[in-house]
Every structure is written in structure tokens, then in C-alpha cells.
BAVEXKE-575626 format. One line per field, with one value per residue (C-alpha): residue number from 1; chain; x negated, y negated, z negated. Coordinates in steps of 0.2 Angstrom, whole numbers. Layout:
<pts>
num	c(NUM,...)
cadena	c(A,...)
c1	c(X,...)
c2	c(Y,...)
c3	c(Z,...)
</pts>
This chain:
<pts>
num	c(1,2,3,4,5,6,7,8,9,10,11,12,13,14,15,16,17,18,19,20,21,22,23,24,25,26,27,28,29,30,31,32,33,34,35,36,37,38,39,40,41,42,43,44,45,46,47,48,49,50,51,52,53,54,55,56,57,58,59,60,61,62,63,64,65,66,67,68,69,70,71,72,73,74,75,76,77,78,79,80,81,82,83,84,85,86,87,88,89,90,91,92,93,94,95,96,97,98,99,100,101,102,103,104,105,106,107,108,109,110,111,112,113,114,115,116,117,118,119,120,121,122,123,124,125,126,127,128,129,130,131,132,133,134,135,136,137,138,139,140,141,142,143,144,145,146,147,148,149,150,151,152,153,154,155,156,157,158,159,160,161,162,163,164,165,166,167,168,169,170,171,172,173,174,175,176,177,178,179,180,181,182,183,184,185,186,187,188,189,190,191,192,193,194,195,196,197,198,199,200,201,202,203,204,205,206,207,208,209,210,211,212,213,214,215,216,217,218,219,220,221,222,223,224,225,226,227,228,229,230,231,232,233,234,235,236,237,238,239,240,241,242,243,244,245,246,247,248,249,250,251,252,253,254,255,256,257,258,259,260,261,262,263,264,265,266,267,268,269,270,271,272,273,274,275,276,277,278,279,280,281,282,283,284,285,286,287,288,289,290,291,292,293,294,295,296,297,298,299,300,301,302,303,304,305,306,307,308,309,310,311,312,313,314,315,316,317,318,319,320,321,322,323,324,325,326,327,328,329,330,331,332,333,334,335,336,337,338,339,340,341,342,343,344,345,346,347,348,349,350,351,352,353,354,355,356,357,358,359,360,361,362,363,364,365,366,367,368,369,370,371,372,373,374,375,376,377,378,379,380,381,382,383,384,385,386)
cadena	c(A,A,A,A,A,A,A,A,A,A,A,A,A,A,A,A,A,A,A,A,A,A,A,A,A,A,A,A,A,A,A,A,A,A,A,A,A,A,A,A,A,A,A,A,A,A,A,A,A,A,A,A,A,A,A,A,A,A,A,A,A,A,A,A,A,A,A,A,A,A,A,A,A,A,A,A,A,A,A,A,A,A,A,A,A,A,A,A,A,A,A,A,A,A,A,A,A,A,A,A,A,A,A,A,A,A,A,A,A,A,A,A,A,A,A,A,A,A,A,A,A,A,A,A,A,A,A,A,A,A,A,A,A,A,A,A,A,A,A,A,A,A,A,A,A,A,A,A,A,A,A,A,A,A,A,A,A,A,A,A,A,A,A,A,A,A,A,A,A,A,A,A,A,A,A,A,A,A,A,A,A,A,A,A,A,A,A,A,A,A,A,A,A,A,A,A,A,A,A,A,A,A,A,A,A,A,A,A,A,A,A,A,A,A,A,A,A,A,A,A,A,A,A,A,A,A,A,A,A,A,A,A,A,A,A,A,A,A,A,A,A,A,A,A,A,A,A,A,A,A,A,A,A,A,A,A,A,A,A,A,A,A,A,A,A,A,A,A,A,A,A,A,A,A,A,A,A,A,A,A,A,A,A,A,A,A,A,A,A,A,A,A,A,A,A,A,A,A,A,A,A,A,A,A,A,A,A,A,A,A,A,A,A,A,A,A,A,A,A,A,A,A,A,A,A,A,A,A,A,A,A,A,A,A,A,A,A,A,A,A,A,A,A,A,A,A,A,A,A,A,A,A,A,A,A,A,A,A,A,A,A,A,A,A,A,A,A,A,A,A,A,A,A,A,A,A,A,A,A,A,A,A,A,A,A,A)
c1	c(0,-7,-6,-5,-12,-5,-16,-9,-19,-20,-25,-32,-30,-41,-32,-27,-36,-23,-35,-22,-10,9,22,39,45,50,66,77,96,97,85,90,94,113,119,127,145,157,173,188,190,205,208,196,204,214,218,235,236,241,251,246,253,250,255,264,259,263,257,270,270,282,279,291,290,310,309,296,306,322,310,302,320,325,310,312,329,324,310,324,338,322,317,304,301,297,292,295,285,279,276,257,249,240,231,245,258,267,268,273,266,277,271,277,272,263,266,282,288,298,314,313,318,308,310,313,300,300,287,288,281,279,283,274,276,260,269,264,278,276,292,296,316,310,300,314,326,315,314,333,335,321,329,347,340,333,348,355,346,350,331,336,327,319,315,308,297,286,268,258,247,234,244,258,271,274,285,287,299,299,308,308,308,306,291,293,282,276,285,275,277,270,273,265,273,267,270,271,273,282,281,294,302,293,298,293,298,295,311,320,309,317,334,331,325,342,345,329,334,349,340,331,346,355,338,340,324,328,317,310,307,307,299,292,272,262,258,241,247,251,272,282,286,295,290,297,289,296,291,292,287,271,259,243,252,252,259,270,284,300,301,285,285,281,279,283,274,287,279,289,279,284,276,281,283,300,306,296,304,321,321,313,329,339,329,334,351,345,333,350,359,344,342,327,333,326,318,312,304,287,276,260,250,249,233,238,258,269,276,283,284,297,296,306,307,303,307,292,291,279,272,257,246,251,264,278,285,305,307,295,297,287,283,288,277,286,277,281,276,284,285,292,297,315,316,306,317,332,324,322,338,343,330,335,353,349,339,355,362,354,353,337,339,328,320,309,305,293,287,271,258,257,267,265,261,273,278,287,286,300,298,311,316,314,317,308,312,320,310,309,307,291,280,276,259,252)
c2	c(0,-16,-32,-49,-63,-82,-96,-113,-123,-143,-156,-171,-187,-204,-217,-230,-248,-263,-277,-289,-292,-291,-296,-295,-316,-322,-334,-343,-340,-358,-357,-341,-346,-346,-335,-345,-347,-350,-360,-358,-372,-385,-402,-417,-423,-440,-455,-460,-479,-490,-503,-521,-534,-552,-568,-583,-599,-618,-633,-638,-644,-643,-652,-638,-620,-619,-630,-620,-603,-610,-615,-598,-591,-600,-598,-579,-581,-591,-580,-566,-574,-577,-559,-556,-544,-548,-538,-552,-567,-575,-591,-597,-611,-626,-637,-648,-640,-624,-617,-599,-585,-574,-557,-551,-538,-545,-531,-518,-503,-508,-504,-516,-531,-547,-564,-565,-567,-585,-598,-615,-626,-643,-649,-664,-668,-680,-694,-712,-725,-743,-747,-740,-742,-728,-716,-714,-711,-700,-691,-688,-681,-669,-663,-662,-650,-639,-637,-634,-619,-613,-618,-625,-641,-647,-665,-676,-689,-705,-705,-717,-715,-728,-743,-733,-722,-703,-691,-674,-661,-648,-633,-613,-600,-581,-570,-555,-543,-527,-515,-508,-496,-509,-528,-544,-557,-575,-591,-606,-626,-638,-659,-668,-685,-704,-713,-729,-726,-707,-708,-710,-693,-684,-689,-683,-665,-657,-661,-653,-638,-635,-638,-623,-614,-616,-611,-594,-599,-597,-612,-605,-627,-644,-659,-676,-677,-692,-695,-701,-717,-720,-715,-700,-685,-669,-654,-635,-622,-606,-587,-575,-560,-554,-542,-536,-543,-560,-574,-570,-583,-577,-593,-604,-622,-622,-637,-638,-654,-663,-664,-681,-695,-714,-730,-734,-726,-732,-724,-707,-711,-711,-696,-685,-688,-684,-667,-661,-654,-644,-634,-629,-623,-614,-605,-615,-625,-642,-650,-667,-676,-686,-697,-692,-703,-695,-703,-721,-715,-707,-692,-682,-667,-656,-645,-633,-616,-598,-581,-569,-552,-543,-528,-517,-526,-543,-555,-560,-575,-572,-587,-596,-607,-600,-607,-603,-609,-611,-600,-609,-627,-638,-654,-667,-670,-671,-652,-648,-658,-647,-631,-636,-641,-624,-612,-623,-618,-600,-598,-606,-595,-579,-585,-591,-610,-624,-636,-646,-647,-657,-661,-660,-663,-674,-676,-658,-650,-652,-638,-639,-631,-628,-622,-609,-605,-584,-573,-559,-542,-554,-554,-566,-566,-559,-569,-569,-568,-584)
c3	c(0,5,-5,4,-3,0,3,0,14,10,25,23,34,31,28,40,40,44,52,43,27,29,16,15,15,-4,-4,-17,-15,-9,6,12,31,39,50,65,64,77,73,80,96,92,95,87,72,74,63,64,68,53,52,52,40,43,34,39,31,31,27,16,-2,-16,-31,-42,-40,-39,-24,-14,-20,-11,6,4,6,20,29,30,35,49,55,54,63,76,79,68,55,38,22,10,4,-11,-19,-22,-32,-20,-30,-40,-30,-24,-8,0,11,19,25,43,55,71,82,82,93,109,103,86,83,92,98,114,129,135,142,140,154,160,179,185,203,204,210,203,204,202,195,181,185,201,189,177,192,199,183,177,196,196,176,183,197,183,177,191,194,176,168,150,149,133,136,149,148,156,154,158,180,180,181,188,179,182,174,165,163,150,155,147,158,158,154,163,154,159,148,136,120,108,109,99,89,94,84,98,94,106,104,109,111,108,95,86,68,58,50,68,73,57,63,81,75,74,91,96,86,95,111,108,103,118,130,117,109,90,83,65,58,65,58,64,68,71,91,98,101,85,90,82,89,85,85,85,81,88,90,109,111,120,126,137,151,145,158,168,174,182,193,199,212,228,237,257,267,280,298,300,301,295,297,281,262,258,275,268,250,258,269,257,246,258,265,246,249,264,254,241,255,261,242,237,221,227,212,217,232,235,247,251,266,283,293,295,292,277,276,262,252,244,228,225,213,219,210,204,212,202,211,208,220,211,215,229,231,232,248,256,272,286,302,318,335,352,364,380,385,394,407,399,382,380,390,372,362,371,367,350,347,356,344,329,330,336,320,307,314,310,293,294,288,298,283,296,315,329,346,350,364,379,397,407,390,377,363,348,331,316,299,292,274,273,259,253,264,279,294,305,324,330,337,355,360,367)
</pts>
């Protein structure tokens, strides 16, 4: 029987030699570095827009604290009735006296409440007359044809041309804003009037209040005001509404220039008055007439009041008078004159009202031209090619 014998065998390896020295990093809990993370995508936060609170103030004074209480009150009232939003007021110390401070909001939501949106604008047609007996003429005609085309008129008024006079007229028209979601508040003064003595100011500013009223501009206060030339006026203030749009009339003057020639400026004088009710039959409220020198002669000129279009592109007149250019010639000048007389009536009647016509040229070439009154979208005839 054989007996096996077990050998345990042990190998040995060398050990290995690292050229260099590793170690496992060492980092506090606070530097340990982040994993990225990637947040959900949504919309970039927003602020809501606030709301802006402004204050009215005045330059008013009360000596007791019971009289500025009652002017606070009706202050607010008055800036209510007119369209404007108030949040309430308060009575503050100035000096020796008292005054108030009333807190509004400037800028409100289309649909609120708000004054209405108005301009108030000054005509002066640029004429100087010598007399001042013509320049007042001049001047109640020229209002009387504002409100004959249903501008409210708040005053007019002489000022003084060199030696000469002229004249003004105060009128309030539309503001045609662009629609928008958010429209201002806008505080506006108007001086009126010429008088001698404060107190006779004072007396006059109920009449200017209801002015306003009737033009449908709610006046908030009216008081008398010292003038530059040492006078008394009144003035208004008032509120309308606004926006980024700004200016934007509903009705503007245009002025045409007669091709009539005279040799003197009384004869101009006279038929510019009477060219007038031509241009109301034509749809152009006529608004007042002037002499302006042509060479060595006079002629005249005509304002009158044109609607706004307002389109994209920017803005159309509603009429204008457009000129029409005979394309023939001819021998003599009464054949023109017959032709003109012929194209005049052709044009009346195709609604297309003739404001001014003449004769020009010499014998064997004589032409003739006339000026039309056309309104926005009516065409007139095409022109022949020369």
C-alpha cells in the first residue's frame, strides 16, 4: 500500500514599483462638487405691472383747516364729474396755511372712466388790418364759421401785428387717438379773455366755465391770472385723455390761393368775401378770407377746414381742391373763355364744384385752367396727355 504525501507549494511574486504616489482626494461635505442638474423648461418669471398713484396739487392757500377741507371736497368732486379717477385726498400744512393734495391715478384701462379726448387750438389767418373796426369784423365772421361747422369756440381775440391788428380764434376739436389698452390722464390750462380790472376777470370766469361745458370739456377750476401786459385774464384748467399717439386733430386748415388778379386790395378784400359761400356749397366749411399781393396786383386766399383720415401710411385729407389743365389750345381767347364756361358747367355738374377758374396765354395760344373742390375716394377726370 502506497502512502502519498501532500506538498503545499507557495509562490512568490516581487512586488510591483509605482514610479508615482496616488491618493484618494480628501473633501469637506461643503466642497463636495454638484452633480449637473437640469430643470424643468418654463416660462421666465414675470412682474406683474403696478399701479401708479399720482398727486394733484394747487397753489392755493387757506388760512383755516376747515376752509381747505371743504375746497379739498370739492376739488375731488370736480376731478370726478371730469373723468378722472381719484383715491382720496388730504389736507397738508404750508407754511402759515393749509392746503390739499389729492391722490389720482394718471393712467387707467380703456374701458374706465376718463376725460374726454380734445385739443384746443388757436386759428390765426396771418392777415394784418389797419383798421381795427375791419379786424374785429374779420374776426366775429371767421368765429361764426366755426360754429357753423359745429367747432365749439372758446374765445376770440385782437392782438396786436406791428402797427396793424390781427386776430385769433380759440376753437376745441377732436383728438382721434389710436386705440389703445391703456390711456394717460393729462392736466391742460387755457387763458382767456382781456380785462382791465382782476375783480371784472373773477366775474367773467363762470361764463368761461360754462363755455367749456358746452364744448363737453368738464373744466375741474377757473380763476383770474395776471396777463403780460399788466391786464387780467381767466384761465381753466381742464383734464383729456391721451396716449402714445399724441396729436391727432379730427379737422386741420387748408388754405386755397385765388388765380384772380386785382389791381387793387379792396377789389381782392371784396371778392374774397364773396368766394366764401361757394366753398360751403362745395363742403369746405369756409372759415375766413385774406389778401395776399400777386406781382404788382392782389389776389386772395381762402381757408377753410378739412377732416383727418388717419391711415397706416399717415394721414388724408378728407377734400381738397385739385386742379384741372385744359389739354387743347386755342386761337383766340373768347373760344377759351367758351370752353371754360362749357368744362365749368360740365364739372357742377358731376358734382365736382368749380371754386376758381382762368385764361391763360397769348393770341393763337390760349388755354385755360380751373380748380375743383374733390373729396376723398372721388375721382376726378383723368387727365389727357399733353
Amino acid at each position: 500500500m502506497f502512502k502519498t504525501a501532500a506538498f503545499l507549494s507557495v509562490i512568490f511574486f516581487p512586488a510591483l514599483s509605482l514610479a508615482g504616489s496616488f491618493e484618494l482626494g480628501s473633501y469637506s461635505a461643503g466642497t463636495l462638487p454638484q452633480a449637473p442638474v437640469v430643470q424643468p423648461h418654463g416660462p421666465a418669471p414675470v412682474t406683474p405691472p403696478g399701479v401708479t398713484i399720482a398727486n394733484y396739487t394747487t397753489e392755493e392757500e387757506f388760512t383755516f383747516e376747515s376752509e381747505a377741507e371743504e375746497a379739498l371736497s370739492q376739488r375731488v368732486n370736480a376731478l370726478r364729474a371730469a373723468g378722472v379717477t381719484t383715491l382720496g385726498g388730504r389736507v397738508t400744512e404750508k407754511g402759515n396755511d393749509y392746503t390739499f393734495v389729492i391722490e389720482y391715478l394718471p393712467s387707467v384701462k380703456g374701458s374706465a372712466a376718463l376725460p374726454p379726448a380734445a385739443l384746443v387750438e388757436t386759428y390765426k389767418n396771418g392777415e394784418a388790418y389797419w383798421l381795427t373796426s375791419e379786424a374785429e369784423e374779420a374776426m366775429r365772421a371767421a368765429a361764426a364759421n366755426f360754429r357753423a361747422a359745429r367747432l365749439a369756440v372758446l374765445g376770440s381775440y385782437l392782438y396786436d401785428s406791428g402797427n396793424d391788428d390781427a386776430f385769433a380764434v380759440d376753437y376745441v376739436v377732436k383728438n382721434l387717438l389710436r386705440p389703445s389698452q391703456e390711456y394717460a390722464v393729462k392736466f391742460e390750462k387755457y387763458a382767456g379773455g382781456k380785462f382791465t380790472f382782476e375783480s371784472e376777470a373773477e366775474k367773467a370766469v363762470p361764463s368761461y366755465l360754462a363755455l367749456f361745458k358746452q364744448a363737453g370739456l368738464p373744466a375741474i377750476r377757473g380763476r383770474a391770472v395776471p396777463r403780460p401786459d399788466r391786464d387780467y385774464a381767466v384761465e381753466v384748467e381742464y383734464a383729456v385723455k391721451t396716449n402714445a399717439s399724441g396729436r391727432r386733430p379730427q379737422y386741420s386748415v387748408a388754405r386755397y390761393d385765388a388765380r384772380t388778379t386785382f389791381p387793387f386790395d379792396k377789389e381782392a378784400a371784396k371778392a374774397g368775401k364773396a368766394a366764401l359761400p361757394a366753398f360751403a356749397r362745395a363742403g369746405l366749411p369756409p372759415l375766413s378770407s385774406v389778401v395776399r399781393p400777386a406781382g404788382r396786383d392782389y389776389s386772395y386766399a381762402v381757408d377753410f377746414l378739412v377732416g383727418n383720415i388717419y391711415q397706416q401710411g399717415g394721414v388724408i385729407p378728407s377734400a381738397a381742391v385739385q386742379t384741372y389743365q385744359a389739354p387743347e389750345t386755342f386761337t383766340f381767347e373768347r373760344e377759351a373763355e367758351e370752353a371754360l364756361a362749357a368744362k365749368t358747367a360740365a364739372f357742377n355738374a358731376a358734382g365736382l364744384p368749380v371754386l376758381g377758374s382762368a385764361v391763360t396765354g397769348s393770341l393763337g395760344s390760349y388755354t385755360y385752367v380751373l380748380d375743383y373742390a374733390a373729396k376723398a375716394g372721388q375721382n376726378g377726370p383723368a387727365q389727357q396727355p399733353l
